[in-house]
DRENPAMAR-695359 format. One record per residue (C-alpha): residue number from 1; residue in one letter; x, y, z. Coordinates in Angstrom, 3 decimals. Each point is the difference from the previous one (the first is absolute). Layout:
<domars>
+-----+------+----------+----------+----------+
: pos : code :     east :    north :       up :
+-----+------+----------+----------+----------+
: NUM :    A :        X :        Y :        Z :
...
+-----+------+----------+----------+----------+
</domars>
This chain:
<domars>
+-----+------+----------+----------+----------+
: pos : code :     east :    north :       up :
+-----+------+----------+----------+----------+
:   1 :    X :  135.583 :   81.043 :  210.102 :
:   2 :    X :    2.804 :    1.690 :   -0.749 :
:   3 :    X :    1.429 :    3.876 :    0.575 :
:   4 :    X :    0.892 :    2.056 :   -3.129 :
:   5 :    X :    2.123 :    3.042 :    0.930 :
:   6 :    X :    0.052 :    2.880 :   -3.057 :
:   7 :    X :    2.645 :    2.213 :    0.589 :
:   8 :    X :    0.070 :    3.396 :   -2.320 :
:   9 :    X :    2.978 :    1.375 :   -0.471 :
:  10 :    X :   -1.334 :    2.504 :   -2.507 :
:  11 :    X :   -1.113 :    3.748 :    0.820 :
:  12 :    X :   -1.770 :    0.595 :   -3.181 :
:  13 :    X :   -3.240 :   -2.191 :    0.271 :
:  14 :    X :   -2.133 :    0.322 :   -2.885 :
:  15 :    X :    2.840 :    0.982 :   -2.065 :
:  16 :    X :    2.310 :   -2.765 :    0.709 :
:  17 :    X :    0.385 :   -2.673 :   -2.251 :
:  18 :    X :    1.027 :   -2.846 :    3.085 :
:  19 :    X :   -2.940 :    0.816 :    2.171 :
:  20 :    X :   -2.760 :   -0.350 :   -3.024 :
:  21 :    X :    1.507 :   -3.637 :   -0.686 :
:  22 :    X :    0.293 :   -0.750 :    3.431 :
:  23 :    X :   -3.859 :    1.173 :    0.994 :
:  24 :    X :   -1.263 :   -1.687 :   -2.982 :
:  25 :    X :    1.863 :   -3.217 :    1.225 :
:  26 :    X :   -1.164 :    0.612 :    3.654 :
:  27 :    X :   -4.100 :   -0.018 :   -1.228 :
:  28 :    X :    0.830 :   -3.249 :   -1.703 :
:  29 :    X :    1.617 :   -1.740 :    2.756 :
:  30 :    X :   -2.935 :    0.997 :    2.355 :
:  31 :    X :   -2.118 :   -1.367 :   -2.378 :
:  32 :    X :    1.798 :   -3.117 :   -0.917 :
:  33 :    X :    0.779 :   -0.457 :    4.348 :
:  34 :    X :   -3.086 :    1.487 :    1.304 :
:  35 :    X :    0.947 :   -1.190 :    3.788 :
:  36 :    X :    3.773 :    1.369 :   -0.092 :
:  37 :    X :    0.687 :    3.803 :    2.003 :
:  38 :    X :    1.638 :    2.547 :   -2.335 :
:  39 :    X :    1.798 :    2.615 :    1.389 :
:  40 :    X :    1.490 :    3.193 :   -1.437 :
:  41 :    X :    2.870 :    1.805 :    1.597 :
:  42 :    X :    0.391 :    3.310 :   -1.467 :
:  43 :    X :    3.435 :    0.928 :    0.591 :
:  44 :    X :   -0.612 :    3.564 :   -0.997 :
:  45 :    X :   -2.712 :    0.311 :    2.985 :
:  46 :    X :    1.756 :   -2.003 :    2.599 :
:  47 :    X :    2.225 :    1.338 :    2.383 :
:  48 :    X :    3.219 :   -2.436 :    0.553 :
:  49 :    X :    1.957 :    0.320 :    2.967 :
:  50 :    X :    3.571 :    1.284 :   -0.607 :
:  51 :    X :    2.700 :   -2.394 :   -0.425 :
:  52 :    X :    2.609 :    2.120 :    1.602 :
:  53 :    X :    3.182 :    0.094 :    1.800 :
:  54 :    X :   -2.624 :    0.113 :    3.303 :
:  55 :    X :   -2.013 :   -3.277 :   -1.228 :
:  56 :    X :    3.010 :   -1.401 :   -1.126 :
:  57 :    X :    1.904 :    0.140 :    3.459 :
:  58 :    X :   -3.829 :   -0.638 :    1.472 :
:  59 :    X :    0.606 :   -3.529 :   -1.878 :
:  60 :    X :    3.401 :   -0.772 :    0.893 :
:  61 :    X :   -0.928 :    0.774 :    3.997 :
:  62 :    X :   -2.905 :   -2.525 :   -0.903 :
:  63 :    X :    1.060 :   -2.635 :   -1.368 :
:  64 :    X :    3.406 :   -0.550 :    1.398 :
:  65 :    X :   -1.652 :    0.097 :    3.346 :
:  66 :    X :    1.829 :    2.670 :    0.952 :
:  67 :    X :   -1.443 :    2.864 :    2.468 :
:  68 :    X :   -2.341 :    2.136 :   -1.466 :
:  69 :    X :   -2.462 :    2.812 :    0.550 :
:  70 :    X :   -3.573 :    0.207 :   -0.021 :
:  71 :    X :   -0.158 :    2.216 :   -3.370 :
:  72 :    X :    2.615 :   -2.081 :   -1.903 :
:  73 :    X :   -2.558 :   -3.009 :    1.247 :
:  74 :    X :   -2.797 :    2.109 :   -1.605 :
:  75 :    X :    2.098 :    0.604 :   -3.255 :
:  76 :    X :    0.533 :   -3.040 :   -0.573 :
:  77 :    X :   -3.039 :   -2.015 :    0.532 :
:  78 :    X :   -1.482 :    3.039 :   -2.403 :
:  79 :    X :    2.303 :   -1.671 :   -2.905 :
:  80 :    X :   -1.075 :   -3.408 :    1.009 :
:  81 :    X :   -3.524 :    0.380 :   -0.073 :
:  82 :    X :    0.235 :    1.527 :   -3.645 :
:  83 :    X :    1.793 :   -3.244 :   -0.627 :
:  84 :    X :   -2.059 :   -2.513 :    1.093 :
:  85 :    X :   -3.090 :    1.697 :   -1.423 :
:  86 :    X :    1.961 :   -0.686 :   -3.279 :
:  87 :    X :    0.934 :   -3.646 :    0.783 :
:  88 :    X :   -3.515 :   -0.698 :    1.100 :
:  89 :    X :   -0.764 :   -0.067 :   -3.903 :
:  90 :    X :   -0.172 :   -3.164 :   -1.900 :
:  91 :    X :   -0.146 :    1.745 :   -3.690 :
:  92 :    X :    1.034 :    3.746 :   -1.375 :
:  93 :    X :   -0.678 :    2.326 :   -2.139 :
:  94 :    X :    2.916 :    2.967 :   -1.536 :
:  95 :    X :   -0.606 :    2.193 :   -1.973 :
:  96 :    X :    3.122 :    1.557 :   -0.230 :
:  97 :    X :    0.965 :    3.113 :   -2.881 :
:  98 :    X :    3.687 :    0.406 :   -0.942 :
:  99 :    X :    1.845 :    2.929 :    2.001 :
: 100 :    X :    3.499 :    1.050 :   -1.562 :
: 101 :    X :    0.349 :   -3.579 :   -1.166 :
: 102 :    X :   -1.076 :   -1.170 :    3.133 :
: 103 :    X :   -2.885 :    0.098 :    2.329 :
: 104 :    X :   -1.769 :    2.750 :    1.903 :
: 105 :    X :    1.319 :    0.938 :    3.482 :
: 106 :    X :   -2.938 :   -0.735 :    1.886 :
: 107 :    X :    0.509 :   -3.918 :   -0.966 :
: 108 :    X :    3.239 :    0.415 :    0.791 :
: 109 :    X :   -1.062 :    1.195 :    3.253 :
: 110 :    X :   -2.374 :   -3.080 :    0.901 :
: 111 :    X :    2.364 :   -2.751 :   -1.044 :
: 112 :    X :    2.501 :    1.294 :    2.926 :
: 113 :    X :   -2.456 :    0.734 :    2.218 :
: 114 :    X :   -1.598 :   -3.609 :   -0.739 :
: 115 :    X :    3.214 :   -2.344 :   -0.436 :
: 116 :    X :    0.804 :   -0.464 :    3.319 :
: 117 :    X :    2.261 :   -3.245 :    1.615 :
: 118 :    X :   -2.135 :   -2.260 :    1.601 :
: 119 :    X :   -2.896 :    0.852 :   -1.292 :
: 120 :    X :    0.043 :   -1.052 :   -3.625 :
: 121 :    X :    3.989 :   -0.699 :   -0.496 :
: 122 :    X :    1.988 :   -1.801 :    2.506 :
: 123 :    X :    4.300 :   -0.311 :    0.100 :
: 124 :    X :    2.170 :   -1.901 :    2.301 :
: 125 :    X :    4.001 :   -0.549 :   -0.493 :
: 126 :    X :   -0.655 :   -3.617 :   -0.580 :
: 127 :    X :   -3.129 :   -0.251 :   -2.539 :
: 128 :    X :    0.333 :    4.019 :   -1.511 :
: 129 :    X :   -2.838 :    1.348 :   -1.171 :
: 130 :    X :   -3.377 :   -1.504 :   -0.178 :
: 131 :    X :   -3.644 :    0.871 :   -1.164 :
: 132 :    X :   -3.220 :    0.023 :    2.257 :
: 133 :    X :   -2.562 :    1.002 :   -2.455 :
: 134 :    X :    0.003 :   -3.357 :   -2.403 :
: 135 :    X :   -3.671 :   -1.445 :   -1.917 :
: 136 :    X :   -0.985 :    3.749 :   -0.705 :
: 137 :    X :   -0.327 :    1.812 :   -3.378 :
: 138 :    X :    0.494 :    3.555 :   -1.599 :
: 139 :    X :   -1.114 :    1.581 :   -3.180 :
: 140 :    X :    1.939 :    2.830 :   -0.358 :
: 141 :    X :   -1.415 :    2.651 :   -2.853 :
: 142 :    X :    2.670 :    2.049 :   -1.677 :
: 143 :    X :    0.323 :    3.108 :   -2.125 :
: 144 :    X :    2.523 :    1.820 :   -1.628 :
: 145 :    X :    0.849 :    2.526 :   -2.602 :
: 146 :    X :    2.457 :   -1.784 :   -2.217 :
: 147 :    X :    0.554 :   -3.388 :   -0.183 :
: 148 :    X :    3.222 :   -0.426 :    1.701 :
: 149 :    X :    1.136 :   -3.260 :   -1.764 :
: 150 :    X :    3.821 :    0.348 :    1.375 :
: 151 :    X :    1.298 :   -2.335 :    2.271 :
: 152 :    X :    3.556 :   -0.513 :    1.439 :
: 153 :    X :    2.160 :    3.657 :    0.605 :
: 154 :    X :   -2.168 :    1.971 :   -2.017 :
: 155 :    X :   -3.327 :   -0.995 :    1.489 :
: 156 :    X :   -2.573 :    2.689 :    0.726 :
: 157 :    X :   -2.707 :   -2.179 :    1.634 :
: 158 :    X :    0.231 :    0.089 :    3.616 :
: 159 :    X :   -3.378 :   -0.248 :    0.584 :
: 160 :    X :   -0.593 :   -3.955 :   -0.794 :
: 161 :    X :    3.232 :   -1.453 :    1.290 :
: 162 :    X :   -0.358 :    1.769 :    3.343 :
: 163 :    X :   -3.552 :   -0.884 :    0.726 :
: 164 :    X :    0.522 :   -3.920 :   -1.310 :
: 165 :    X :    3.245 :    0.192 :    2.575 :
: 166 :    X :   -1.775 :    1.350 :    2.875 :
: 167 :    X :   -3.034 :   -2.932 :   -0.427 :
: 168 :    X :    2.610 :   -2.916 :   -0.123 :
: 169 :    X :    1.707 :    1.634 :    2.875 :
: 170 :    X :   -2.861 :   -0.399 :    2.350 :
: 171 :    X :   -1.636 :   -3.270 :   -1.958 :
: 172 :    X :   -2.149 :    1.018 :   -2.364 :
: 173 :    X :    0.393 :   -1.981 :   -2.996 :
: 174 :    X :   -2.770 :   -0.432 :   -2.007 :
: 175 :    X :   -0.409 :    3.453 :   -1.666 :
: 176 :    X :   -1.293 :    0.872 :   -3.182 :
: 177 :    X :    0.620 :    3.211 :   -2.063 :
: 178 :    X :   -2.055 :    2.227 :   -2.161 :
: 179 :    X :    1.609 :    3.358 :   -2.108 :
: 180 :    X :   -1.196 :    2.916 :   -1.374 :
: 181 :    X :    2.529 :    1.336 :   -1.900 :
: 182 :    X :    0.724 :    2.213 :   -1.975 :
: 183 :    X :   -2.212 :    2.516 :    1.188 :
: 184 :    X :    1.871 :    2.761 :   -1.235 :
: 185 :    X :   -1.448 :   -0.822 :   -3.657 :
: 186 :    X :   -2.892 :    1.440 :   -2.405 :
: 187 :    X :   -3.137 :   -0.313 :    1.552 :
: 188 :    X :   -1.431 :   -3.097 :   -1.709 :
: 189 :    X :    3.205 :   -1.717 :    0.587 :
: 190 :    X :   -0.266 :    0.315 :    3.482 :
: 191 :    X :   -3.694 :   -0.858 :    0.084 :
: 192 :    X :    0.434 :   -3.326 :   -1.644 :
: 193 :    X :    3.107 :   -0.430 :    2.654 :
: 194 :    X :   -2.423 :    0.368 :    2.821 :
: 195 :    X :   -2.848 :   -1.778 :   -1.378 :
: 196 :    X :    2.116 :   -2.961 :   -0.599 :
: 197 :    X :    1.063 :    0.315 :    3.531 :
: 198 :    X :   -3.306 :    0.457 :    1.691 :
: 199 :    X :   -1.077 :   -3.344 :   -2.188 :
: 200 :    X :    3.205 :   -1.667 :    1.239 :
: 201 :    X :   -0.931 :    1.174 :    3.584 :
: 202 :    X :   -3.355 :   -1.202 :   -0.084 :
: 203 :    X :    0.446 :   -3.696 :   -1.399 :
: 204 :    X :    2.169 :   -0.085 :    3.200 :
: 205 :    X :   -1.902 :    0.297 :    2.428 :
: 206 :    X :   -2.144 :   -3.222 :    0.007 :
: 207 :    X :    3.016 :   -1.609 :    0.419 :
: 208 :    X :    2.219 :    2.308 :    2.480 :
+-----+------+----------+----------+----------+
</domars>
């Protein structure tokens, strides 16, 4: 049995072009893996704890075993918790729109309050960095406006690179990709973008 964790990064719900795909592909993967636990983490309902200059001297005092105070303790073991509730998943779920050629700050939010040393990346002078969260998978579910073919100095797409970085960086290497884009396109356009998606989506998840 294995733990599917859906993370929305979308506020728009039943208008947004990644969380359509990605529900459709969540009712076929609970069809296809009938014993498996999805879960979905609204990011737009859940209430993150600040990664501030207070947590961030909270983790310092912590984990360089230095002296430290009952509410940096608290802090800090806040942040953890929120990580390891995140590690504890063996597959996930993004559905992630494009923000100013990017992605949407509450995403942003969760991968610092998540990516924590020690709990799903480790460094040491002698080895440098290594990953803690190998033999799981993503799907991450795009969308975007244009089509933001650039690469190199003129690149506009933020959004892919970052999110394929931040999975190596803590081990997670088998990922697979679906787009919907453009969406910013006559109507029909855009509704045989997304259909193809959601069909693209949906042969996936036998086999996710």
């Amino acid at each position: 049995m294995s733990k599917v964790l859906y993370v929305e990064a979308s506020p728009l719900k039943p208008r947004s072009h990644t969380v359509a795909v990605a529900r459709k592909f969540l009712e076929a993967y609970a069809m296809a893996h009938r014993g498996d636990e999805i879960e979905t983490l609204d990011l737009w309902q859940t209430q993150l704890p600040p990664f501030d200059a207070a947590t961030i001297e909270a983790k310092f005092a912590v984990l360089r075993r230095q002296q430290f105070t009952p509410e940096q303790l608290e802090r800090w073991e806040a942040v953890r918790a929120v990580s390891r509730h995140f590690n504890a998943a063996d597959k996930y779920v993004f559905s992630v729109p494009m923000w100013n050629f990017s992605i949407p700050y509450p995403l942003k939010h969760y991968i610092d309050v998540v990516t924590l040393v020690g709990e799903n990346w480790t460094w040491s002078r002698e080895q440098g960095y290594g990953t803690l969260l190998s033999g799981k998978k993503a799907l991450l579910i795009y969308a975007s406006a244009n089509l933001h073919t650039q690469w190199g100095e003129d690149a506009s797409d933020f959004q892919k690179p970052y999110l394929r970085r931040w999975l190596r960086f803590i081990g997670i290497d088998d990922v697979r990709e679906i787009t919907i884009s453009p969406t910013l396109s006559d109507p029909d356009s855009v509704a045989k973008t997304r259909a193809a998606a959601t069909d693209e989506a949906v042969q996936l998840a036998t086999a996710f």
